[in-house]
N, C-alpha and C positions, 0 to 999 in steps of 0.2 A: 493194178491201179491202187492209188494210195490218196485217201479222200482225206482233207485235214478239216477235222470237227464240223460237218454237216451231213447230219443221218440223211434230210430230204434227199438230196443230191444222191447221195452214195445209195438210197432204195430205188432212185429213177433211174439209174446206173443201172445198178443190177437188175433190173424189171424189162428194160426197154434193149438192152445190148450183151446182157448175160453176165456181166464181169462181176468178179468179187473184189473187193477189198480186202489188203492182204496189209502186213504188218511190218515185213522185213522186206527190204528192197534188195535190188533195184528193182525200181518201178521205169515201165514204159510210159506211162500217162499219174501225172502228180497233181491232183485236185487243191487250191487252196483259197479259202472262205476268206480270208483277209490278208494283204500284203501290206510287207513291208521290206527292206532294202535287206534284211534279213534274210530272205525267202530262198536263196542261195545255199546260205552257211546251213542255214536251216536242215535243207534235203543233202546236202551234201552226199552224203552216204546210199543217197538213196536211188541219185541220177547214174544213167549211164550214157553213151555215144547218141544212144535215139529217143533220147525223153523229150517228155515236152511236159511243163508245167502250165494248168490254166489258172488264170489270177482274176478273179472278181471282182468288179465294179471297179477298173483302174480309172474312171473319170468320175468318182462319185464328187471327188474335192479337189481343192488345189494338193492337197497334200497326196494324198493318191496319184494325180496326172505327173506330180514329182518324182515316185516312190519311180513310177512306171517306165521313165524316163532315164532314172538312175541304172532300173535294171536291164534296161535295152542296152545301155554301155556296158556293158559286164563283159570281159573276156571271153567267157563259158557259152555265152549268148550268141549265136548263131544269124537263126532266124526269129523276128518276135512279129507278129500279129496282132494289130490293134484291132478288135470285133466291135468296139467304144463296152458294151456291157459285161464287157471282159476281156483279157489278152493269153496270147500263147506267148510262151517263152520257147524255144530250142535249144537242143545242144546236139550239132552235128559237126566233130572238128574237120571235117572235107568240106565245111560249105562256108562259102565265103559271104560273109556276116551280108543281112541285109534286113530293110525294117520295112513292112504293109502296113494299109488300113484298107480294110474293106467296108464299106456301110453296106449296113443290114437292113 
């Protein structure tokens, strides 16, 4: 797991499901505290076939509901999952791209 700059997160993490955060990828699950159209390039290195990226508060603003938008189009992008107080991104290249919302 690869948490990007949030201790809280990354101690309820490790407390409740055992996992460490680790430093070099590839990571299966990519935690990130703030997005942006970036978020991509960003992990690059870091994704592989079955990650999933969770992205924080993608409806906090118009600019986020953008960002969120932009990166559900992504080639790399799969499967994305809108939770509203956050989303998953996937990258699964066998799976043929599709987009959820579930209300919580």
């Amino acid at each position: 797991i690869k948490i990007s700059k949030d201790f809280q997160i990354e101690n309820l993490i490790q407390k409740e499901f055992g996992l460490k955060a680790r430093q070099e990828g590839p990571f299966d699950l990519i935690y990130q505290h703030f997005s942006s159209v970036d978020v991509l390039s960003l992990h690059r290195e870091d994704i592989h076939n079955d990650s999933v990226i969770i992205i924080e508060n993608i409806h906090e603003n118009k600019d986020a509901r953008d960002i969120w938008e932009t990166l559900k189009q992504n080639e790399m992008i799969t499967v994305s999952i809108d939770l509203f107080y956050c989303g998953l991104l996937c990258f699964r290249e066998e799976q043929v791209k599709e987009h959820f919302k579930i209300r919580i």
